[in-house]
N, C-alpha and C positions, 0 to 999 in steps of 0.2 A: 511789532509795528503793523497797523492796518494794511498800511500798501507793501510791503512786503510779503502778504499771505493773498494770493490771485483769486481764492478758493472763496476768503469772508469777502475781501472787496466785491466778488462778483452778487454773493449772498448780500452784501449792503445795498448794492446796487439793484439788487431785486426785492428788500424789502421797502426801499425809496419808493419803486414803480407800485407796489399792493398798496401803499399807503397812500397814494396820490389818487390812484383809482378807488380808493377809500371815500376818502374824500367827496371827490365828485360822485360817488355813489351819494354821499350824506347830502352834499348840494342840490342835489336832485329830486330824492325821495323824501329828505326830512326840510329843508330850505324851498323845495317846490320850485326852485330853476331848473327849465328844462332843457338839454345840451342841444346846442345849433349844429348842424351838421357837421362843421368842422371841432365843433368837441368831440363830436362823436369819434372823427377819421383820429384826433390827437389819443383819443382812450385806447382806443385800437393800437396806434403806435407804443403807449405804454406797456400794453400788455405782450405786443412783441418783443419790445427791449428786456422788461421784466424776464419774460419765459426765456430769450437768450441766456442771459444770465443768470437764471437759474440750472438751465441745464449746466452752464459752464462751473457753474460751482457745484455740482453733484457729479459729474463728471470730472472736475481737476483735471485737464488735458497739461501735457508738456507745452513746449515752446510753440510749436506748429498749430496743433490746437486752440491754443488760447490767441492764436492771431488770429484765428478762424472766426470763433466766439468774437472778437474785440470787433472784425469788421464788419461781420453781422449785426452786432450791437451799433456801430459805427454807422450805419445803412439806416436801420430803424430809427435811431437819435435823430441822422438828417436830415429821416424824413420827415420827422416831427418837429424838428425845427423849422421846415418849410411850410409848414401846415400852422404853424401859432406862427410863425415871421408873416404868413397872408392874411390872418385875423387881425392881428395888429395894426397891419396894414391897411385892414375892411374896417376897421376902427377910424382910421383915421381921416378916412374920405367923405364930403361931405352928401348930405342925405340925398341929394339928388342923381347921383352918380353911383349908388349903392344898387349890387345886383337885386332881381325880383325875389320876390322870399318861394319857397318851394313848398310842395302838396305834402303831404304827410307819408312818411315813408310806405305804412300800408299801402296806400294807394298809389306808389312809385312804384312795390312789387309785383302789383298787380297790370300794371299799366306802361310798363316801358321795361328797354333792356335792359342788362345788369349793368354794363359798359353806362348804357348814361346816366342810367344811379349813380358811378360813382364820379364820374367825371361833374355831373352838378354839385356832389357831396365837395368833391375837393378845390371847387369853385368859389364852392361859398353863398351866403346869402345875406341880404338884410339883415335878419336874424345875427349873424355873425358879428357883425359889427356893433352890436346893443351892450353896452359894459351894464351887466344887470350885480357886480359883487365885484370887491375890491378889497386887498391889505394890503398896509404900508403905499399905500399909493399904486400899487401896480394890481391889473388885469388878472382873470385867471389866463389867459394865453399868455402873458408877459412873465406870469410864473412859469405855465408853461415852457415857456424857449428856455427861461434860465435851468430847468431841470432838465430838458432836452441838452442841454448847453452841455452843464456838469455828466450826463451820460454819457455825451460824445468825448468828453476827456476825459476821462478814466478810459472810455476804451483806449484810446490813443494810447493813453500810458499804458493800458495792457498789452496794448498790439505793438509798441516799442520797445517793452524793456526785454532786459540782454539774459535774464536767468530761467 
């Protein structure tokens, strides 16, 4: 059984993340939607959770271990939940209350600290709030949170069970 083996669950769990990042790779370069900042911080979150768990499945840690891996994955899921939970959120307010849109990252490197690059990145902008692609009715942030969602349980169940 899948959840029985810590090893493939963690390895499913990081082909879930390559594949999402896939994805928005193809929304991008082949779709020509260009990610708003807080895509950007949620890709970022993926590839954290992804690489946790991969190490954790190339590694196969015991008990201690894999609560380790689970709540570092548990941290990263979080924070990605927080991050498509404030899109959604930048979605839903109306356009005159939406923050300014921001300069182009180039010129954020060149021109300001690192600190408030990200602190505006995980702000949000305009931008963020533009539903430019949809399935089934739902956003990609809204997918987002539900695959944030499913990582942070699974860790849970990794970082809980008794074997």
């Amino acid at each position: 059984m899948l959840l029985a083996n810590p090893r493939l669950l963690n390895l499913l769990v990081f082909l879930g993340c390559a594949a999402l990042l896939a994805f928005g790779l193809y929304l991008e370069h082949v779709e020509g939607l260009a990610p708003c900042p807080l895509c950007v911080v949620q890709r970022i979150e993926f590839v954290a959770v992804g690489l946790t768990c991969l190490a954790a499945a190339l590694h196969g840690p015991q008990r201690r271990g894999r609560r380790v891996y689970a709540v570092l994955t548990l941290l990263f899921a979080g924070a990605g939940m927080a991050s498509a939970g404030r899109q959604i959120w930048l979605q839903t307010l109306p356009p005159d209350q939406l923050p300014a849109c921001l300069p182009s990252l180039d010129y954020m490197l060149e021109a300001l600290p690192f600190q408030d690059i990200v602190r505006m990145m995980l702000h949000g902008t305009a931008d963020c709030a533009e539903v430019t692609w949809s399935l089934l009715g739902l956003s990609i942030p809204e997918w987002s949170l539900l695959a944030f969602t499913a990582c942070a349980a699974l860790a849970l169940f990794q970082g809980l069970r008794r074997d």
